[in-house]
N, CA, C and O atoms as a MOPAC input file, in Angstrom:
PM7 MOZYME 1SCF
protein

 N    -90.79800 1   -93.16000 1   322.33200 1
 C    -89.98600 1   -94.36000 1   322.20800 1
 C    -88.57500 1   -94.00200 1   321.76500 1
 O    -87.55300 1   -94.56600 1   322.15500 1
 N    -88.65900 1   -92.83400 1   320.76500 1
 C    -87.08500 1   -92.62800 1   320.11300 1
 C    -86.56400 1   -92.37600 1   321.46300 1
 O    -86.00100 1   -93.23700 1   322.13900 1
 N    -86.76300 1   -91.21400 1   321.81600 1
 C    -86.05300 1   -90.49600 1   323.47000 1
 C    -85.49100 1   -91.51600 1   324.60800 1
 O    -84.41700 1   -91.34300 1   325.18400 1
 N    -86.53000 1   -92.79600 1   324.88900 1
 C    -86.30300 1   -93.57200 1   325.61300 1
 C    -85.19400 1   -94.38800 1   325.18600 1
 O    -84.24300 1   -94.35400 1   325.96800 1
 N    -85.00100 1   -95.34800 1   323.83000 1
 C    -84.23800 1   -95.66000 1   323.11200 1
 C    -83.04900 1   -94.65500 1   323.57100 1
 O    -82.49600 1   -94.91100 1   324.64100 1
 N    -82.66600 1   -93.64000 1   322.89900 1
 C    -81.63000 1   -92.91700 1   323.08500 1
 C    -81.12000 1   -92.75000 1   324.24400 1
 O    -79.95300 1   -93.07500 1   324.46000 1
 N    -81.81400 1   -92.27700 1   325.07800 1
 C    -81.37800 1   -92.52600 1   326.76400 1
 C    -80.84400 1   -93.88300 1   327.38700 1
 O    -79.92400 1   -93.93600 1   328.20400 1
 N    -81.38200 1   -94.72300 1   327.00700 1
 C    -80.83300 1   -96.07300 1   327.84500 1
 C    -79.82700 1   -96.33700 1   326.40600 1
 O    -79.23400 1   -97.38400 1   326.66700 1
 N    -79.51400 1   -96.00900 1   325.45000 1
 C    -78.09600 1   -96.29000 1   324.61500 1
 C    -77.11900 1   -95.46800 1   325.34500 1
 O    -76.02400 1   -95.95100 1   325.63000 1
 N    -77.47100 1   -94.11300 1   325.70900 1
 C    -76.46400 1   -93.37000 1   326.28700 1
 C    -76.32000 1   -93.65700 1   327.52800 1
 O    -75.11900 1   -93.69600 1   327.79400 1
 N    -77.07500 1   -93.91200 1   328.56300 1
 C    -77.07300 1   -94.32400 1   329.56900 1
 C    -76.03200 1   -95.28500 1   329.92500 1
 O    -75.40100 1   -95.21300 1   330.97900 1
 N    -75.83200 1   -96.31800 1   328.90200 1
 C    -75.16100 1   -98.16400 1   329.47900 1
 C    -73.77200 1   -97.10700 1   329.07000 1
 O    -72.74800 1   -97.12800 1   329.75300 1
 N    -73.93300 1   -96.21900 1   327.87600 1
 C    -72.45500 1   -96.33600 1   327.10500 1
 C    -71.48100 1   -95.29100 1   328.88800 1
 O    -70.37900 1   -95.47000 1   329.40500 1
 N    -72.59600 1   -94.33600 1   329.21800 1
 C    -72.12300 1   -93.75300 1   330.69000 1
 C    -71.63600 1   -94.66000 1   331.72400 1
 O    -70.66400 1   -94.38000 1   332.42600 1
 N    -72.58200 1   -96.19800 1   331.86700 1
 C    -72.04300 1   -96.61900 1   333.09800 1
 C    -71.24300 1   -97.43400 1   333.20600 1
 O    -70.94100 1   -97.89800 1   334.30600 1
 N    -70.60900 1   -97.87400 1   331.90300 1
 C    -69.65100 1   -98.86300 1   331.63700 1
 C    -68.20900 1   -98.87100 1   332.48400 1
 O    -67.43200 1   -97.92700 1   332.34400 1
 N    -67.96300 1   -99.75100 1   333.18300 1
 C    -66.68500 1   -99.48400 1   334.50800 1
 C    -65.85800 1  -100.80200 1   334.52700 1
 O    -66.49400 1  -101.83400 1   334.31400 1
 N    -64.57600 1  -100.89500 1   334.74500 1
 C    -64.17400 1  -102.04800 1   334.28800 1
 C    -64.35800 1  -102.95300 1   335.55400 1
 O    -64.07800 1  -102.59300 1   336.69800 1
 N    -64.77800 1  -103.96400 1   335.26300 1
 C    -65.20300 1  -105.12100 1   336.50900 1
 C    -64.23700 1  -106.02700 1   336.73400 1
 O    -64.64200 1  -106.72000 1   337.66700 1
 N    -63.02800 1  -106.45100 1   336.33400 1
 C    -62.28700 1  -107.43000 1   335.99700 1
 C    -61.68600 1  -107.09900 1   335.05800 1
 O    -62.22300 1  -106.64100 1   334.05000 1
 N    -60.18000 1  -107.30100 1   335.23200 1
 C    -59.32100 1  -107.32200 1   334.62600 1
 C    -58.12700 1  -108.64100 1   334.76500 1
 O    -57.78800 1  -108.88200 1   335.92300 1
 N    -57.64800 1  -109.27500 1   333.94600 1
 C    -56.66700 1  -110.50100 1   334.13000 1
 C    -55.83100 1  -110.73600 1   332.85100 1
 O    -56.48100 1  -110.54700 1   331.82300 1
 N    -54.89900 1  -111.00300 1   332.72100 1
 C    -53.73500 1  -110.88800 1   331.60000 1
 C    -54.70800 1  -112.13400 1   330.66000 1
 O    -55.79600 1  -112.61000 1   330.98200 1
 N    -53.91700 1  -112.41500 1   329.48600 1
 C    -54.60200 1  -113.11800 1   328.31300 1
 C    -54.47300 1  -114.52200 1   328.55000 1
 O    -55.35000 1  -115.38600 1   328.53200 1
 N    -53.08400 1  -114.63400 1   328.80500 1
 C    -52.68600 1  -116.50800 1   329.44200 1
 C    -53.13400 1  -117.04800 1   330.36100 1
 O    -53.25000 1  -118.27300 1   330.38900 1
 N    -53.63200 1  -115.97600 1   331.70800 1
 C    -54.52100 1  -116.83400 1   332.57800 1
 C    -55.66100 1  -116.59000 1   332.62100 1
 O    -56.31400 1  -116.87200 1   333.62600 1
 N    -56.26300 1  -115.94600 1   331.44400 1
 C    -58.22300 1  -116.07700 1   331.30200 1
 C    -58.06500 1  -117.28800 1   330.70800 1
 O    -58.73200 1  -118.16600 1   331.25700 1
 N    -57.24400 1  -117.73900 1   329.53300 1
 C    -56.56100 1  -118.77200 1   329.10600 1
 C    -56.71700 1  -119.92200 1   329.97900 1
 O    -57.72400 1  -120.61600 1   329.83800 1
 N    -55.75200 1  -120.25000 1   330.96700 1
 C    -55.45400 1  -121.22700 1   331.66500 1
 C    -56.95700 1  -121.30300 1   332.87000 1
 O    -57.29800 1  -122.36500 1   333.39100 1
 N    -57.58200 1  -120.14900 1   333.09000 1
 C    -59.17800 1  -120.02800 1   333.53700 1
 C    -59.92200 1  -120.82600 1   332.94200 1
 O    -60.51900 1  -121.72800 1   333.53000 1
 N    -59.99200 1  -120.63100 1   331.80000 1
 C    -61.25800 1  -121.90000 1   330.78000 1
 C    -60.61600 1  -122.71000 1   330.87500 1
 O    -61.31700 1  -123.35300 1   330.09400 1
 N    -59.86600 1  -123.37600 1   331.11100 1
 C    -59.09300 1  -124.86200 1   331.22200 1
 C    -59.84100 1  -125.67500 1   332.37700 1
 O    -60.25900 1  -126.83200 1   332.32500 1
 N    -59.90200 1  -124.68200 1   333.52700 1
 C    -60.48500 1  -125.26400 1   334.98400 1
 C    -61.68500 1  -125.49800 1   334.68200 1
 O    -62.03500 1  -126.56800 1   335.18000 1
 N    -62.70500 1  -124.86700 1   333.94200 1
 C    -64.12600 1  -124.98200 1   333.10200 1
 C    -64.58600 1  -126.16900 1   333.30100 1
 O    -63.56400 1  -126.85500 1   333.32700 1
 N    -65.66400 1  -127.00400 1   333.49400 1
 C    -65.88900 1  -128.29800 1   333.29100 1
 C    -67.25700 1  -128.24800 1   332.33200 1
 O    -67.66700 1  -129.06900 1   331.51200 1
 N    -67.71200 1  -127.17400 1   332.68800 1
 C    -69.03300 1  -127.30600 1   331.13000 1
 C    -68.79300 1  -127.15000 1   330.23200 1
 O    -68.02400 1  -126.19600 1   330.12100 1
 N    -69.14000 1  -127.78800 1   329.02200 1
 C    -68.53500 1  -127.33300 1   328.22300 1
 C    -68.87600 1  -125.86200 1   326.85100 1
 O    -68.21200 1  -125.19300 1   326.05900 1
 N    -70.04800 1  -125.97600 1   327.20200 1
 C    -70.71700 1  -125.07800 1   326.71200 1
 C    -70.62200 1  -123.42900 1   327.99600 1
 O    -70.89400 1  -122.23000 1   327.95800 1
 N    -70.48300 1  -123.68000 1   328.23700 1
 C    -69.82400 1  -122.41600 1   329.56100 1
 C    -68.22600 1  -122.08700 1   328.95800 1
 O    -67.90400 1  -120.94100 1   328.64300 1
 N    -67.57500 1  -122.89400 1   328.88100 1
 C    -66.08900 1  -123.02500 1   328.33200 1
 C    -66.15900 1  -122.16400 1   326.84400 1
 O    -65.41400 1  -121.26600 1   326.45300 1
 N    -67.31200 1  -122.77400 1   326.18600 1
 C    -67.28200 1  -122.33500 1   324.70400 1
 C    -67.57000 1  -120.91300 1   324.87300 1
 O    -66.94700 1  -120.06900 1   324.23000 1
 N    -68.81500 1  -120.49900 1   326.01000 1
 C    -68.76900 1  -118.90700 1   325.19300 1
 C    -67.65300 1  -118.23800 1   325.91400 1
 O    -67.13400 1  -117.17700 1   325.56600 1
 N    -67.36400 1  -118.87900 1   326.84200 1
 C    -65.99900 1  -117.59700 1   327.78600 1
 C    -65.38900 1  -118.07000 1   326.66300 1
 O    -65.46000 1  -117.08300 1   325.93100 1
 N    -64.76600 1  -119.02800 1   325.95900 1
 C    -64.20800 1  -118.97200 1   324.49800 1
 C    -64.17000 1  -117.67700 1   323.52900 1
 O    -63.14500 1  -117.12600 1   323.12800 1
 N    -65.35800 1  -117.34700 1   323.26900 1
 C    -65.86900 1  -116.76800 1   322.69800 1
 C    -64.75300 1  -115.36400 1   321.96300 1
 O    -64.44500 1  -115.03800 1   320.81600 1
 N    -64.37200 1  -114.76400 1   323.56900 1
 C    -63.51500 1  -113.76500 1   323.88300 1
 C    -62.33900 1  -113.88100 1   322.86900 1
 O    -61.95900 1  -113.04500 1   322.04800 1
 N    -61.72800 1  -115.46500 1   323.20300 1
 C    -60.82500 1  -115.29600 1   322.30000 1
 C    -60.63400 1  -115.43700 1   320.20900 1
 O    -59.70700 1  -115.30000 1   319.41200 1
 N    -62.06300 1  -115.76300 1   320.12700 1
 C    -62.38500 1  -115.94600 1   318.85000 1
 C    -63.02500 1  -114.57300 1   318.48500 1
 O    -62.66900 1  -114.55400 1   317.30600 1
 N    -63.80700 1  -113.25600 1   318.67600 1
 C    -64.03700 1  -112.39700 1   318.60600 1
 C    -63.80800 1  -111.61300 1   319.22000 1
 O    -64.46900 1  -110.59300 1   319.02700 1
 N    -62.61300 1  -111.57600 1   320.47600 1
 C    -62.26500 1  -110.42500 1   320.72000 1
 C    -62.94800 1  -109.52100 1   321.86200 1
 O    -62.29800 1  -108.62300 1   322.39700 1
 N    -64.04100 1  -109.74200 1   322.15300 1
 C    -65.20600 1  -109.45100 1   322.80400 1
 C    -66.25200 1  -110.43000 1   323.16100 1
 O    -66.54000 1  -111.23600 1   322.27600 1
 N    -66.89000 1  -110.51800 1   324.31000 1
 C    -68.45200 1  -111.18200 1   324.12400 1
 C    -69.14400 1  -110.23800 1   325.35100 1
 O    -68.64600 1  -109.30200 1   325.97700 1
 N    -70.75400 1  -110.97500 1   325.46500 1
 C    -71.53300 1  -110.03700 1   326.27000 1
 C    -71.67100 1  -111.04800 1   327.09200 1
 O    -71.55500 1  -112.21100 1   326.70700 1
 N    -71.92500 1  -110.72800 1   328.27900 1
 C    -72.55500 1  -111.51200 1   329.45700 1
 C    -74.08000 1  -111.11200 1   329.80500 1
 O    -74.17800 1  -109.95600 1   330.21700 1
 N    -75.20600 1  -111.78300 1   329.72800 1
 C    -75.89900 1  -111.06100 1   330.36100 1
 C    -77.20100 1  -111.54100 1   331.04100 1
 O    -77.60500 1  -112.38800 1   330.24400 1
 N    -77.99600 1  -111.49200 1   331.95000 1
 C    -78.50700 1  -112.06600 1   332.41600 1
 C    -79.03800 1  -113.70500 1   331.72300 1
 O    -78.81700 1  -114.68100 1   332.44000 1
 N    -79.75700 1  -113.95100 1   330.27500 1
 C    -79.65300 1  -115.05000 1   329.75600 1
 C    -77.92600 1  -115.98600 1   330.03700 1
 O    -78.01400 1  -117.20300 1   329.87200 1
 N    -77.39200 1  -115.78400 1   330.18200 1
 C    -76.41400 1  -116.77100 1   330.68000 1
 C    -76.14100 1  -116.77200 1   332.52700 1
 O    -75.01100 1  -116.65300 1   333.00100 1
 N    -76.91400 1  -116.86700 1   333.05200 1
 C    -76.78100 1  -117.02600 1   334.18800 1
 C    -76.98500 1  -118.46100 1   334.80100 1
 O    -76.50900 1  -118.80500 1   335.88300 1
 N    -77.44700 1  -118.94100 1   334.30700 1
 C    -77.80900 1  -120.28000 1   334.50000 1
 C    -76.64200 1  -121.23200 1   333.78600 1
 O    -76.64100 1  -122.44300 1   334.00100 1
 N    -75.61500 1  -120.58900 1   332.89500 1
 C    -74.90200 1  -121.48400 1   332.21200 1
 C    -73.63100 1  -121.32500 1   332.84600 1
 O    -72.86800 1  -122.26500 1   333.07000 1
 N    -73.41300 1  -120.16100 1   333.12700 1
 C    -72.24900 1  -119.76200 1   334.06000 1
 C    -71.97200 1  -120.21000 1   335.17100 1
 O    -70.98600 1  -120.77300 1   335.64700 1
 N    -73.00900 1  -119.88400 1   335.56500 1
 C    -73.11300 1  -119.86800 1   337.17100 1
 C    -72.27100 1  -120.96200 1   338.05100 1
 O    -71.35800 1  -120.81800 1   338.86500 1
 N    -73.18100 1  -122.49500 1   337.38600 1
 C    -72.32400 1  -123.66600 1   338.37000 1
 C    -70.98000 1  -123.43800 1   337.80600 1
 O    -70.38100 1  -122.71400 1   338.60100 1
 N    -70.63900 1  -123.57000 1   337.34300 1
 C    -69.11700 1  -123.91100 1   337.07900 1
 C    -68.17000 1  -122.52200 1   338.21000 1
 O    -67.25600 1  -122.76100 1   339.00000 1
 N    -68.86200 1  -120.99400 1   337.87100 1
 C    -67.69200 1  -119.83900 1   338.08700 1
 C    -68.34400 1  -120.23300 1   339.61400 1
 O    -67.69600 1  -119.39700 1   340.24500 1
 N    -68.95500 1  -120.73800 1   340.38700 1
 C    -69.41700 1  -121.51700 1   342.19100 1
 C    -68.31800 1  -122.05000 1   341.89600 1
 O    -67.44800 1  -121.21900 1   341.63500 1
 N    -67.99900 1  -123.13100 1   341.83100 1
 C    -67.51500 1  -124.30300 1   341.74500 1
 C    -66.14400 1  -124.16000 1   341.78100 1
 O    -65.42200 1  -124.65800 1   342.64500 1
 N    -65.70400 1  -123.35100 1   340.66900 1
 C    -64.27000 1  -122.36600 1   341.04400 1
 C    -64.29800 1  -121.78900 1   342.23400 1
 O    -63.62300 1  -122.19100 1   343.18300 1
 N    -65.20200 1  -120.65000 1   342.28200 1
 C    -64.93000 1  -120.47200 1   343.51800 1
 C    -64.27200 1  -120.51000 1   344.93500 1
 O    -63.64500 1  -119.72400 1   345.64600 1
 N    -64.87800 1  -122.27700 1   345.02900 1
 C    -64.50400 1  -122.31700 1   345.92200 1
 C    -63.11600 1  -123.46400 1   346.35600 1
 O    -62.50500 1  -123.65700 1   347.40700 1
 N    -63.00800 1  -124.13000 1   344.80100 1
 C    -61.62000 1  -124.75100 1   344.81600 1
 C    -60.80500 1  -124.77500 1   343.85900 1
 O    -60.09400 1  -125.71400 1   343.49800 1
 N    -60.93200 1  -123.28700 1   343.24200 1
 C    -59.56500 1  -123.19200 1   342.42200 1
 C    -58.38100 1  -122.76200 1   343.35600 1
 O    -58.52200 1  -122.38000 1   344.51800 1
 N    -57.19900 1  -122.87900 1   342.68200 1
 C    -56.09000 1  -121.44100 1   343.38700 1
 C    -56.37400 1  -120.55900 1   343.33300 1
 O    -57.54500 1  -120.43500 1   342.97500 1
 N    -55.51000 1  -119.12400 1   343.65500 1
 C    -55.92800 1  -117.73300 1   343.70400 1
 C    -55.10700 1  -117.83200 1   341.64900 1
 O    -54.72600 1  -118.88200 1   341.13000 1
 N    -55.08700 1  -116.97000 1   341.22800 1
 C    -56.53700 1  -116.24700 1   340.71000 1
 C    -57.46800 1  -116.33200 1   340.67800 1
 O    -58.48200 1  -115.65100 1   340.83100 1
 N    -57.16200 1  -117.33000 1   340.43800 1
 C    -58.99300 1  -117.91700 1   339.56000 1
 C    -60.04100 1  -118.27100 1   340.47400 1
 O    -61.18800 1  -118.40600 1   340.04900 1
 N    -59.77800 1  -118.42700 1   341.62900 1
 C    -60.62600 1  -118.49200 1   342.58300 1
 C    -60.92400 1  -116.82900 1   342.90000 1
 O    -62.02700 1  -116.97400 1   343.42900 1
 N    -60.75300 1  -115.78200 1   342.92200 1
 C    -61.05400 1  -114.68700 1   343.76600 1
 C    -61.87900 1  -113.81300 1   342.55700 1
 O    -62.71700 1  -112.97300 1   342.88600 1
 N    -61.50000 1  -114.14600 1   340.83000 1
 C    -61.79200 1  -113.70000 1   339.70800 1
 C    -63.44900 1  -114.57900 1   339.56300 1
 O    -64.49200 1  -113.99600 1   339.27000 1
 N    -63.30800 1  -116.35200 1   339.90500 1
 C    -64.37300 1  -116.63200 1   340.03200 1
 C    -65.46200 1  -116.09600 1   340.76000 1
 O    -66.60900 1  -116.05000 1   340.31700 1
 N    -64.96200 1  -115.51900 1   342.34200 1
 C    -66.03400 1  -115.20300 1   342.89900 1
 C    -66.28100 1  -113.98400 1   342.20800 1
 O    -67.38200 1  -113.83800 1   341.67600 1
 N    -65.62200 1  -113.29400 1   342.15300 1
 C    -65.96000 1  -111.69800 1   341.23900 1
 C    -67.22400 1  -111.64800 1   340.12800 1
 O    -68.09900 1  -110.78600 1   340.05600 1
 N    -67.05600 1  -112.77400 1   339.33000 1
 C    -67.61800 1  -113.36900 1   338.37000 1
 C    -69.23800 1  -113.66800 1   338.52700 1
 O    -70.19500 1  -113.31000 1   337.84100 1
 N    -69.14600 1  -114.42000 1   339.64100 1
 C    -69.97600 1  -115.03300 1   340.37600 1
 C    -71.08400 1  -114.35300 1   340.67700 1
 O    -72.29800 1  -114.54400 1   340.59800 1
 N    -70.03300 1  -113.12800 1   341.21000 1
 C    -71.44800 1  -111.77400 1   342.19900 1
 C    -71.83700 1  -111.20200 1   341.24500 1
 O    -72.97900 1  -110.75600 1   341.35100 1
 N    -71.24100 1  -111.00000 1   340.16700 1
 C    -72.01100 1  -110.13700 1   339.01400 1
 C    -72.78600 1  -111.19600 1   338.67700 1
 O    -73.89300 1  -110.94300 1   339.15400 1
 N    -72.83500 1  -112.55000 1   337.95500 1
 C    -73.87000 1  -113.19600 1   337.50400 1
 C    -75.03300 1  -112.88400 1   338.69200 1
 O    -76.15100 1  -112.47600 1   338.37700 1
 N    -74.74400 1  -113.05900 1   339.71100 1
 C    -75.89300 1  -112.97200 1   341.02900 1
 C    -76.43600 1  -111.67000 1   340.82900 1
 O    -77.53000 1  -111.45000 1   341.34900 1
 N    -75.92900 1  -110.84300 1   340.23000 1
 C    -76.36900 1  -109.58800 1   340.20200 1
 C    -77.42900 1  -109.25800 1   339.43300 1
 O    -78.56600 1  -108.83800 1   339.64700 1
 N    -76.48600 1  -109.68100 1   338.04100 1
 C    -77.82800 1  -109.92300 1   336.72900 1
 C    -78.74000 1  -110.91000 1   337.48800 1
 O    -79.78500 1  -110.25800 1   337.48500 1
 N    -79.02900 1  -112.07500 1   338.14400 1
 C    -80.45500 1  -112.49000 1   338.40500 1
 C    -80.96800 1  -111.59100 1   338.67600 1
 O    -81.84500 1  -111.17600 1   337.91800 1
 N    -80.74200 1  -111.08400 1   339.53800 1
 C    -81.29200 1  -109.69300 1   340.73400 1
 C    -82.46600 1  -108.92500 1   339.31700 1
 O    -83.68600 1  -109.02500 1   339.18600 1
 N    -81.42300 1  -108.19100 1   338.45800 1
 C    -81.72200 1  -107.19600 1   337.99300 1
 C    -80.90600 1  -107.34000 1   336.53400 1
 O    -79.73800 1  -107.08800 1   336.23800 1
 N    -82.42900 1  -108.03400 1   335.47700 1
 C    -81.59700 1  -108.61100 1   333.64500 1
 C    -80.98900 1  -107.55500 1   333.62100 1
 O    -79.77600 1  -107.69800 1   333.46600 1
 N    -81.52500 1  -106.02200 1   333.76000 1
 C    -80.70500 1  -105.28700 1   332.61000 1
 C    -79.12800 1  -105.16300 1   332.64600 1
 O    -78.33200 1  -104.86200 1   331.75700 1
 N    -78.94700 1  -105.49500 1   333.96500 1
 C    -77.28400 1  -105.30900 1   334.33700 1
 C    -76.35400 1  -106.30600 1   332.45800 1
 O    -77.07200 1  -107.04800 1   331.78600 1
 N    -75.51300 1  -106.16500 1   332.22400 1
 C    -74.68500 1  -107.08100 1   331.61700 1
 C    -73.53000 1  -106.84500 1   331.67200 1
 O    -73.25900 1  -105.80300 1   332.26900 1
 N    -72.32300 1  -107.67300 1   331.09300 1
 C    -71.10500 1  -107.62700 1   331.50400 1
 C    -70.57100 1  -107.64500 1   329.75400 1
 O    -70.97000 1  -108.26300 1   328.76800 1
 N    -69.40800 1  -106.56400 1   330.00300 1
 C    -68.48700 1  -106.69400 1   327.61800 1
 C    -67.57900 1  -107.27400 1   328.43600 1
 O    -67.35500 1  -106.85700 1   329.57200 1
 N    -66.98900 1  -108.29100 1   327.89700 1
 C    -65.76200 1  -108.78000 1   328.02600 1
 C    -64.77200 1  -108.67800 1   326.99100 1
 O    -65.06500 1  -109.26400 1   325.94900 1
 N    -63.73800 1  -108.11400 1   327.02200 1
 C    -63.30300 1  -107.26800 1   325.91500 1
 C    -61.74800 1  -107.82400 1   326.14600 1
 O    -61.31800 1  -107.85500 1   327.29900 1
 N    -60.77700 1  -108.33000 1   324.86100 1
 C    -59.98400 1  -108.52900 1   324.83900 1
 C    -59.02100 1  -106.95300 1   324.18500 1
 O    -59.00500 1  -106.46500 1   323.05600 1
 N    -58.28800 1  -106.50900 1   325.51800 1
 C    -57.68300 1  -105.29700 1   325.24000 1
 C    -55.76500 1  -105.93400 1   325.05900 1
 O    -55.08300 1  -106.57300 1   325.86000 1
 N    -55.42200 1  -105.39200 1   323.65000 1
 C    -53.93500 1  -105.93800 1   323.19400 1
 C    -53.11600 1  -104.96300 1   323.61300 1
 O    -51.90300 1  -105.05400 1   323.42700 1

């Protein structure tokens, strides 16, 4: 169990790749387009700690809303939504996937 443990800690910390990237004012002006509000709160999250996790348990909370962008925001936020989108689709696929969302200053 220790070995296994240790391997999949080292493992995620190996495959970590940046998925998205977008300046601070328009992840900002992104949760604005939000209509859930509890979807709104944890992409919130980011800016109250700096970080949050995405991970398969929020797929169902995400999901309608970063669709929904999708397909009638403007560009950013429409092309960041779909981005968004395929990774949540991804985690259904397969929980262990997750997403750090990391506020870099």
């Amino acid at each position: 169990y220790y070995s296994l443990a240790i391997g999949h800690h080292v493992g995620v910390i190996d495959c970590l790749n940046v998925a998205l990237a977008c300046p601070l004012d328009a992840y900002q002006q992104w949760l604005t387009l939000m209509e859930d509000a509890d979807a709104r709160r944890k992409m919130q999250g980011l800016l109250t700690f700096g970080e949050i996790v995405i991970d398969a348990s929020h797929v169902n909370l995400l999901a309608p809303d970063f669709a929904r962008l999708a397909k009638t925001a403007e560009e950013p936020w429409r092309g960041w939504s779909r981005q968004l989108l395929q990774h949540l689709q991804d985690m259904a696929h397969e929980p262990a996937l997750y997403l750090m969302v990391r506020r870099v200053d």
